[in-house]
VEXGU-355624 format. One line per 5 residues: number of its first residue (from 0); for each residue y, z, x of N, C-alpha, C. Coordinates in Angstrom, 3 decimals, decimal comma. Example, Ala and Ser with C-alpha at 12.3 -4.5 7.8 and 13.67 -1.06 7.14 Angstrom:
2
0> -5,690/7,800/13,190/-4,500/7,800/12,300/-3,300/7,800/13,200  -2,250/7,080/12,850/-1,060/7,140/13,670/0,030/7,870/12,900
END
This chain:
246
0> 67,721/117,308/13,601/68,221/116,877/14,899/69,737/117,025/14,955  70,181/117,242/16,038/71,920/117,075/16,556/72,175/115,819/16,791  73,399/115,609/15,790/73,652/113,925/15,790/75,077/114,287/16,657  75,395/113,121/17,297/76,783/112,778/18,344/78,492/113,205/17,395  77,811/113,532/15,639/78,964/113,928/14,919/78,574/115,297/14,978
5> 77,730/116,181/14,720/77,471/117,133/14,783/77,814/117,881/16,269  77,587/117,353/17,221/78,223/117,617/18,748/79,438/117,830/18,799  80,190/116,131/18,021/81,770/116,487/18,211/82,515/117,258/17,458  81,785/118,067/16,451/81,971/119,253/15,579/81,772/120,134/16,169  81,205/120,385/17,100/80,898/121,596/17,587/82,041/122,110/18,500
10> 82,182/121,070/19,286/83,118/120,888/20,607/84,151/121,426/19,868  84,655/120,531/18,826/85,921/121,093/18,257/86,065/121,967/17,643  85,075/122,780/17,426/84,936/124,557/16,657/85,823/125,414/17,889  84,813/124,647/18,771/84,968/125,426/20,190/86,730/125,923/20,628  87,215/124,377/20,582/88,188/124,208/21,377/89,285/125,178/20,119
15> 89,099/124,909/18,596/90,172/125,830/17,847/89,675/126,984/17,863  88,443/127,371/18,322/88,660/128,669/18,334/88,827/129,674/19,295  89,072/128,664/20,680/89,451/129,429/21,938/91,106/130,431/21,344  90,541/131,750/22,145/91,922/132,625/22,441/93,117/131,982/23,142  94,057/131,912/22,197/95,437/131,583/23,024/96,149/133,137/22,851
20> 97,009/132,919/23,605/98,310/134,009/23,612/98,388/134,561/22,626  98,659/135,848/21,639/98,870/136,065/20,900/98,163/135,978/19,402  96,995/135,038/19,752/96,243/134,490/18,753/94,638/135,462/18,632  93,977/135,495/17,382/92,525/135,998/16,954/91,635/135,060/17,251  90,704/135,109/17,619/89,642/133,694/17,609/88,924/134,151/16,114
25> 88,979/132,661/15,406/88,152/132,784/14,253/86,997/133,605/13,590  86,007/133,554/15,302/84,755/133,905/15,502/84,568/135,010/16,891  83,974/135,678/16,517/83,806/136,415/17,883/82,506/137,782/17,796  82,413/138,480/18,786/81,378/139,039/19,190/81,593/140,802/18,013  82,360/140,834/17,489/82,297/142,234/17,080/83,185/142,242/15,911
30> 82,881/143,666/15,095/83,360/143,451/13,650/83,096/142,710/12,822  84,143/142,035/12,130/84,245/141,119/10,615/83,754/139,649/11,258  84,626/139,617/12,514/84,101/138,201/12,812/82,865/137,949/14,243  82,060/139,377/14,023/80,782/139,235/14,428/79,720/138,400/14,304  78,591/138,005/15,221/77,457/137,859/14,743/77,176/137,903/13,107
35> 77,096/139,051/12,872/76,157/139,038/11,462/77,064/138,704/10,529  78,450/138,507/10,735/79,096/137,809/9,662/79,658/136,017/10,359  78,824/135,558/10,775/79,563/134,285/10,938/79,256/133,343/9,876  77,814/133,389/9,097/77,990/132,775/8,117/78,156/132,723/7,162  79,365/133,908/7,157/80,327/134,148/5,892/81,771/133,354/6,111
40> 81,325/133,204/7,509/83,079/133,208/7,842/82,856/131,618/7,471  82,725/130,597/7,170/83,596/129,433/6,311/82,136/128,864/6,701  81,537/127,667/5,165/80,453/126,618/4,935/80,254/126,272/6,605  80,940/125,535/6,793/80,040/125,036/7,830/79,385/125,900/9,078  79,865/127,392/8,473/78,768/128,101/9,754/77,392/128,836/9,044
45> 77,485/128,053/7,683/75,897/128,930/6,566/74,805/129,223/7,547  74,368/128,033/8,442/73,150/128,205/9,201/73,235/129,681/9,868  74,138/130,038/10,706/74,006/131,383/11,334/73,504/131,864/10,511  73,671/131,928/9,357/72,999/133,064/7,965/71,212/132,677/8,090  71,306/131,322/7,295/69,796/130,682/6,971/69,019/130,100/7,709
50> 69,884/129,952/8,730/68,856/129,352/9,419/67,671/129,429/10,000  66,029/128,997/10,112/65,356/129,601/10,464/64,378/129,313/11,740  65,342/128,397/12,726/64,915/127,719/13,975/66,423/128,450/14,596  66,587/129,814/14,859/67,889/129,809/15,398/68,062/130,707/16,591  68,771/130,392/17,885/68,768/131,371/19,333/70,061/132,300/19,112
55> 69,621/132,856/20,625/68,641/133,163/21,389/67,492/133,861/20,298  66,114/133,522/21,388/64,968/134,747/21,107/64,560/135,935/22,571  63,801/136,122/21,744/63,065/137,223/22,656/61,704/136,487/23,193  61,746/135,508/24,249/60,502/134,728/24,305/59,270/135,608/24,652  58,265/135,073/23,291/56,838/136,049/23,498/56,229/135,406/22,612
60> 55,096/135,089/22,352/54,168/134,480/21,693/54,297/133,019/22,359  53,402/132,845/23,574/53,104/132,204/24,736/51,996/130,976/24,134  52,131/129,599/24,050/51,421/129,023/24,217/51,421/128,125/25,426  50,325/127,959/26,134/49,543/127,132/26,989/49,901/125,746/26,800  50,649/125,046/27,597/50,597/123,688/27,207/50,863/122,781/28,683
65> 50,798/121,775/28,321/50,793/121,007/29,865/52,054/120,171/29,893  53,160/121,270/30,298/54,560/120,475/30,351/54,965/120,239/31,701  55,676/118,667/31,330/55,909/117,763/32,272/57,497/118,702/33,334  57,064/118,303/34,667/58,582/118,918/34,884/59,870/118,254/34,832  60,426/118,869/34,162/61,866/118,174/33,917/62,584/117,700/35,129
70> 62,847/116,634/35,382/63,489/115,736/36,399/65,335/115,607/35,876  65,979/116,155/37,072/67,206/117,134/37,811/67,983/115,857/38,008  68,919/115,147/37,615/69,076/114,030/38,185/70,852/114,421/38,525  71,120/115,364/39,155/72,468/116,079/38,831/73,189/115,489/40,573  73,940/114,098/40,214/74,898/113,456/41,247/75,993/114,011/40,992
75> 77,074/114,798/40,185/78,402/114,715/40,645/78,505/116,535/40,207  79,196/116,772/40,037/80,379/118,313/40,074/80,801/118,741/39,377  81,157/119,764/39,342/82,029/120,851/38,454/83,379/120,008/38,768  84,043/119,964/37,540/85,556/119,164/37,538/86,643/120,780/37,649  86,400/121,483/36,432/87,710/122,074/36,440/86,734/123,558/35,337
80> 87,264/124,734/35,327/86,976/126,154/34,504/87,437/126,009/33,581  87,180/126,372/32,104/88,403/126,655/31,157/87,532/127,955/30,679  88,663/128,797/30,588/88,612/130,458/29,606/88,437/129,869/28,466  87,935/129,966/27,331/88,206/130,142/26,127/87,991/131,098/25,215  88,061/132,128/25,872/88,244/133,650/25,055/86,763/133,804/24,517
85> 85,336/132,875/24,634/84,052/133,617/24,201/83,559/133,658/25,991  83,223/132,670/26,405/83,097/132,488/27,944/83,919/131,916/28,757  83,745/131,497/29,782/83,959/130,475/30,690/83,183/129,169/31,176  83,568/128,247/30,304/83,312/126,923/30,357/83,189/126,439/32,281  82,367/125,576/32,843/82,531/124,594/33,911/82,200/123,622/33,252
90> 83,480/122,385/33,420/83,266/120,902/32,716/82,752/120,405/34,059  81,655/119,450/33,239/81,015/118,946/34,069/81,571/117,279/34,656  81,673/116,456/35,519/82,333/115,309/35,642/80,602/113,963/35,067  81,251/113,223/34,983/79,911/112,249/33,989/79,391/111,867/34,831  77,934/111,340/34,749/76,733/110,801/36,237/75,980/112,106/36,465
95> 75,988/112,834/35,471/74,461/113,887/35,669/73,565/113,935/34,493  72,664/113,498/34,622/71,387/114,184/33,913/70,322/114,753/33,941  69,272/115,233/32,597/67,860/115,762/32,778/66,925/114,465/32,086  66,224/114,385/32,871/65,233/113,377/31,768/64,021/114,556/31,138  63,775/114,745/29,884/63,307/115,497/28,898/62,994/114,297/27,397
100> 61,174/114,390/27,704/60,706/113,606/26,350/60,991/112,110/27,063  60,945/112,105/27,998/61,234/110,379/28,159/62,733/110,309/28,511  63,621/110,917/27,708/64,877/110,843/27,041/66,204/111,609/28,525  67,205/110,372/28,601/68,018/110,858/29,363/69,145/111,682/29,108  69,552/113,408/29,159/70,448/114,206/28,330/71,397/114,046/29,348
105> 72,878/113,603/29,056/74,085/114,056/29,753/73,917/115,419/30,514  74,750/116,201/31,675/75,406/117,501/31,280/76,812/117,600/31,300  76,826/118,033/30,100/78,177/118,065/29,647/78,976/119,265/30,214  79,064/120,505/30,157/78,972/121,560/30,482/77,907/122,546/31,078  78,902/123,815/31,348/77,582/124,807/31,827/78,508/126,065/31,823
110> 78,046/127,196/30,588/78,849/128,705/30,733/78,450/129,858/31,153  78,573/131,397/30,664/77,536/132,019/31,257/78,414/133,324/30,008  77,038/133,855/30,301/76,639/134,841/29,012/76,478/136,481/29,357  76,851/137,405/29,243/76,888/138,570/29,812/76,688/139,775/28,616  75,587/140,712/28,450/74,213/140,080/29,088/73,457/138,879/28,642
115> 72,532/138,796/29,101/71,823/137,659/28,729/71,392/137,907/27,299  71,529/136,125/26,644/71,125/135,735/25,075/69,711/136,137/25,092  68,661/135,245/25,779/67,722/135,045/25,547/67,084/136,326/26,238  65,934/136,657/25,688/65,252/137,936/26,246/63,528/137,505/26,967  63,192/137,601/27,766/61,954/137,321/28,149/60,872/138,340/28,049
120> 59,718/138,329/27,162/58,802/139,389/27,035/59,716/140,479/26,694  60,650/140,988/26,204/61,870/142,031/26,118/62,570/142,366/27,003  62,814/141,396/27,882/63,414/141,975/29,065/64,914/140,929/29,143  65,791/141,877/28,853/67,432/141,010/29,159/67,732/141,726/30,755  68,947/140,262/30,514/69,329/140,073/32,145/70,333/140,384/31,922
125> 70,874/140,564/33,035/72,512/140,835/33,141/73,988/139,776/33,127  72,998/138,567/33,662/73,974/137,291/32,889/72,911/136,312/32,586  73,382/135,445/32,115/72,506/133,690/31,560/73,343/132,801/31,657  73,168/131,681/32,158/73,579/130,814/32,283/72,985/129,538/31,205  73,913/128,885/30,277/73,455/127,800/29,750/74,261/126,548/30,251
130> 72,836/125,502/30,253/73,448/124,186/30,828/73,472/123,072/29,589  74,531/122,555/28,951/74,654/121,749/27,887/74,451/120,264/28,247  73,480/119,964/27,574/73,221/118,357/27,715/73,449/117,639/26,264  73,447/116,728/26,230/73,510/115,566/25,183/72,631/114,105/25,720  72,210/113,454/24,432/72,252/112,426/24,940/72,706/111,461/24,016
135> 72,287/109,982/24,171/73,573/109,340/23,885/73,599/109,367/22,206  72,917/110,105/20,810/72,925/110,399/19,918/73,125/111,632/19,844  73,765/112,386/20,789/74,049/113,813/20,535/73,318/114,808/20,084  72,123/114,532/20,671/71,052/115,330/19,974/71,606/116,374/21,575  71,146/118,115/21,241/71,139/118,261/23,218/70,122/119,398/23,526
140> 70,190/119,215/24,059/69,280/120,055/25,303/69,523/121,455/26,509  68,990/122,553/26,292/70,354/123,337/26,951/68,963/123,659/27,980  69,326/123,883/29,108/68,823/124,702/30,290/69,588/126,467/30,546  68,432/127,024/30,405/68,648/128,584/30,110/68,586/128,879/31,391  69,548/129,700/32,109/69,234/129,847/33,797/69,734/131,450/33,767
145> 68,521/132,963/34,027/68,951/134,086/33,913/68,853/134,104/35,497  69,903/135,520/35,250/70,025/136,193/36,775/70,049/137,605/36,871  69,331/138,196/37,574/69,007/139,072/38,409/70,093/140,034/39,248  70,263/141,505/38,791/71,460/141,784/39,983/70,283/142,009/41,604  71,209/141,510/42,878/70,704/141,406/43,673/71,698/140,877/45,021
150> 71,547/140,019/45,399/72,218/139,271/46,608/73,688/138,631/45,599  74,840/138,343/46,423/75,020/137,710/45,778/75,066/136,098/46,129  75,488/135,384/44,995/74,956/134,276/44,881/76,279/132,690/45,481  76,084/132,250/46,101/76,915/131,352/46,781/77,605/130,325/45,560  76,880/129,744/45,241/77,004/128,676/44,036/78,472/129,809/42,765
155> 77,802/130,824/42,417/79,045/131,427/41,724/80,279/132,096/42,383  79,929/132,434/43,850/81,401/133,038/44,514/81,707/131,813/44,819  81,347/130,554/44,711/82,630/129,204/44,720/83,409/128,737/43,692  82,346/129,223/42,390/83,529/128,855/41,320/84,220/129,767/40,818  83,785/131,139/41,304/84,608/132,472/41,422/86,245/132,668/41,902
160> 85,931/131,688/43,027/87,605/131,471/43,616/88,368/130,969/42,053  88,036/130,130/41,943/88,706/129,568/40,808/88,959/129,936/39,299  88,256/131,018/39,574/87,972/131,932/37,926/89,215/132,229/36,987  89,458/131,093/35,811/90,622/131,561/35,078/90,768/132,904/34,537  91,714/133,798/34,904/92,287/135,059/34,647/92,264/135,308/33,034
165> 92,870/134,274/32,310/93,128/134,405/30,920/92,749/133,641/29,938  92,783/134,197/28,759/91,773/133,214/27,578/93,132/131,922/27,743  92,378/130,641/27,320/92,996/129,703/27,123/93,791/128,955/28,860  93,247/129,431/30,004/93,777/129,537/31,080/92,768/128,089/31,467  92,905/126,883/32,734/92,062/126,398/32,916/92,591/126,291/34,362
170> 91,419/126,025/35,493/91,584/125,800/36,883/91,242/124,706/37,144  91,220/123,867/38,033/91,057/122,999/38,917/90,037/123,228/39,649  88,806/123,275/40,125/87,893/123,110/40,788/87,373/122,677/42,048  88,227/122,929/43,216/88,186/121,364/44,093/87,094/121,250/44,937  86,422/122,797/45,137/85,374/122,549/46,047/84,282/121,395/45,606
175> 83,299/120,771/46,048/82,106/120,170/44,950/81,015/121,170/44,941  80,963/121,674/43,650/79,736/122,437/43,152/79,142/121,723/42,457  78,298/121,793/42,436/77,134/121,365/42,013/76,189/122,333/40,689  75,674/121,756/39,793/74,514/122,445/38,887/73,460/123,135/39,703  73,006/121,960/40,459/72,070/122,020/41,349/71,834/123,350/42,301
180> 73,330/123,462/42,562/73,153/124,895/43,355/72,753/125,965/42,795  72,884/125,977/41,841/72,829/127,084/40,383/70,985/127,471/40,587  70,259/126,270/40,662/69,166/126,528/39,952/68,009/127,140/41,445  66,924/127,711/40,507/65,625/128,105/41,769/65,110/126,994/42,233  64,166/127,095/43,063/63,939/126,181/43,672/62,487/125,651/42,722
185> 62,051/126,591/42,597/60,754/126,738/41,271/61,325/126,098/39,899  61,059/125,403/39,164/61,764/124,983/38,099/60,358/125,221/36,662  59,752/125,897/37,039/58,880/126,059/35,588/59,391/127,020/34,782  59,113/126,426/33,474/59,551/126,822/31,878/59,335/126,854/31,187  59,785/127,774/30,501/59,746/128,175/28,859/59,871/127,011/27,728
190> 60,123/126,341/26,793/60,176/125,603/26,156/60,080/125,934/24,433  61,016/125,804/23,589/61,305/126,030/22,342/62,558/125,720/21,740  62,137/125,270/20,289/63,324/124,949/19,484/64,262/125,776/18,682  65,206/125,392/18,945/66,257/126,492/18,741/67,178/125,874/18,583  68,919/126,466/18,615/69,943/126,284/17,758/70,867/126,434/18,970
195> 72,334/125,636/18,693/73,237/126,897/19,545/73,582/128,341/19,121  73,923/128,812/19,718/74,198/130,239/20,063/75,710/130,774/19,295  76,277/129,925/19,453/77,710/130,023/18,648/77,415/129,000/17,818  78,715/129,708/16,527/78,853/128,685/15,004/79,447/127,220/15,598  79,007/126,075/15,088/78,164/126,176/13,639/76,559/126,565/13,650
200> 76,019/126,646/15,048/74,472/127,581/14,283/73,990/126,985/14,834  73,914/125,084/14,805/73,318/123,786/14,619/71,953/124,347/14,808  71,032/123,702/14,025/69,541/123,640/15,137/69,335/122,247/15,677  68,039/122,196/15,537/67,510/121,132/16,848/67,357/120,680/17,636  67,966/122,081/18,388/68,474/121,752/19,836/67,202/122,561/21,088
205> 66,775/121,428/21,948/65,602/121,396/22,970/66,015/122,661/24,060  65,559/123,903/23,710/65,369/124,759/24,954/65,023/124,881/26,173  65,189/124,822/27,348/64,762/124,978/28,140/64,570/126,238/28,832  64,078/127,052/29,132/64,542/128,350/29,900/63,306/128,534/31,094  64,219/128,641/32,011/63,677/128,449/33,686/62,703/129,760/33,761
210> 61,879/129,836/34,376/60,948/131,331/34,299/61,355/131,821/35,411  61,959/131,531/36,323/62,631/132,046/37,571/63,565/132,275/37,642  64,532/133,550/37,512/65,446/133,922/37,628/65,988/134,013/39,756  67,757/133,719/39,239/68,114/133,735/40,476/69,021/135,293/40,924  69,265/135,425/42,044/70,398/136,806/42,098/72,004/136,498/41,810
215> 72,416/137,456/41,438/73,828/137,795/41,522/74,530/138,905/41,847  75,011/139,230/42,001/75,908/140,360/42,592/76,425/141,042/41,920  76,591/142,282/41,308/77,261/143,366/40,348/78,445/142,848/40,722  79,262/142,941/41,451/80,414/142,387/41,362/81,122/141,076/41,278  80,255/140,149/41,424/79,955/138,763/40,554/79,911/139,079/38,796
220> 79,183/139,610/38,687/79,181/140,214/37,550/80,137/140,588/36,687  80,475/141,685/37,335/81,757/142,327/36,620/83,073/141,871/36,912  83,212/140,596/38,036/84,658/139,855/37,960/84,571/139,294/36,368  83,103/138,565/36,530/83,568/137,447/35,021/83,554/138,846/33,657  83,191/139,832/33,921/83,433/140,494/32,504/84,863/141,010/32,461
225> 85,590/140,727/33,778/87,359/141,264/33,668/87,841/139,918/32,507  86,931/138,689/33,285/87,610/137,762/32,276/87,485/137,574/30,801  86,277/138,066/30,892/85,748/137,968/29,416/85,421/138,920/29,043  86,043/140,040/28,753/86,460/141,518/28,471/85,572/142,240/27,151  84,474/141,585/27,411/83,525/142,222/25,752/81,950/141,357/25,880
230> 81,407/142,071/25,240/79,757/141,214/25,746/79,745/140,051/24,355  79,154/139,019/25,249/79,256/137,931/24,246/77,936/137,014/24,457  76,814/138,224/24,311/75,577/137,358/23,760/75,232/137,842/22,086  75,326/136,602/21,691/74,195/136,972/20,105/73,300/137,357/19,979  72,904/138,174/19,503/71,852/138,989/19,461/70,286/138,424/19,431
235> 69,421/138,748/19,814/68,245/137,828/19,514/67,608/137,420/18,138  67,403/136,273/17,495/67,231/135,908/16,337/65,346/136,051/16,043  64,858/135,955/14,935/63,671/135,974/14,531/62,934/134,655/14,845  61,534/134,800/15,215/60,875/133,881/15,940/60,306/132,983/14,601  60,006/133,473/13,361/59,581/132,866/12,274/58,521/132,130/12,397
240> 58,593/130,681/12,148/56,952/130,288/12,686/56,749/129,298/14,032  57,939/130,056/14,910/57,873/129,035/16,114/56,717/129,344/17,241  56,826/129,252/18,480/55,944/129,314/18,976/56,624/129,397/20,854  56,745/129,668/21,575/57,059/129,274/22,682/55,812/128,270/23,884  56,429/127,245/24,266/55,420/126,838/25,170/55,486/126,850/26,338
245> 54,468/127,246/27,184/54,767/127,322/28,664/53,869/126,974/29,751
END
């Protein structure tokens, strides 16, 4: 499981290893400090190596199960953007959750992934959206939200206005956006255990991934890849003896 120390380890991987001015990020999408070497790059990222509950996958090997729908409980807003040289962070303001397992998860955040981490039946998207939850032991919960090029999409040309230009850059937010706007109106899902996506690796962390993808706009698209200038999904990891439920 993800304990509330393991969270605030994470956060703070995060935050030293955002791109500043002039600076390397520790970790990143290509070369030495690629994927396949992150759990070389220092102990506490071994899991990327060993781990064997670890995302994204390629969801396929479908089981049948009778899952409850996750209840949306998302009252307040996007506060403010921050660049940090892998994505673009939206901090979330406190008073939102998912209830999942009984259990009430914060959302803490929500970034987006170009192309998409997770693969469905083999099929990647052109972005993904993950929604970061916690709850109050820091265990978390991510909501996987892919998109479709197509229309574009209202909910991202609002936080588009605001789109920090540069790694380490953060905006102000003022419209109220919402999670909520983000999502289909259909909310059935995928379900599996998995890891984060960036070091440290963690596992135990509750998947969610929406089976309904929404649209976006190629040029929605390719604003956020001006910002984030290199593809920064991890590659899909081995399914081992998991199972997906749906």
């Amino acid at each position: 499981m993800v304990n509330k120390k393991s969270l605030l380890a994470w956060l703070a991987v995060l935050a030293a290893s955002s791109i500043q001015a002039g600076e390397k990020s520790h970790w990143g999408y290509a070369g030495q400090q690629g994927p396949a070497h992150w759990g070389e790059l220092e102990p506490a990222f071994k899991l990327c190596a060993i781990g064997r509950n670890q995302s994204p996958i390629d969801l396929q090997r479908f089981v049948d199960a009778d899952l409850p729908p996750v209840k949306f409980n998302y009252r307040t807003r996007v506060s403010e953007l921050f660049n940090n040289g892998h994505s673009v962070d939206a901090q979330y303001e406190a008073g939102s959750t998912i209830t999942v397992d009984g259990i009430d998860f914060e959302l803490k955040q929500f970034h987006f992934h170009t192309p998409s981490e997770n693969h469905i039946s083999g099929q990647s998207y052109p972005m993904e959206a993950h929604l970061v939850h916690a709850d109050a032991k820091g265990n978390l919960a991510v909501v996987a939200l892919m998109f479709t090029e197509g229309k574009a999409h209202d909910a991202i040309a609002g936080l588009w206005k605001q789109l920090p230009q540069g790694a380490g850059q953060k905006q102000v937010v003022a419209a109220r956006i919402s999670a909520l706007d983000l999502l289909p109106q259909d909310r059935d899902y995928y379900r599996y255990n998995g890891s984060l996506t960036t070091p440290p690796c963690t596992e135990g962390v509750r998947w969610i991934v929406l089976k309904n993808p929404v649209t976006v706009s190629k040029e929605q698209v390719e604003a956020f890849e001006r910002v984030v200038p290199h593809p920064n999904n991890r590659p899909v990891q081995p399914h081992n003896a998991r199972f997906v439920l749906q």
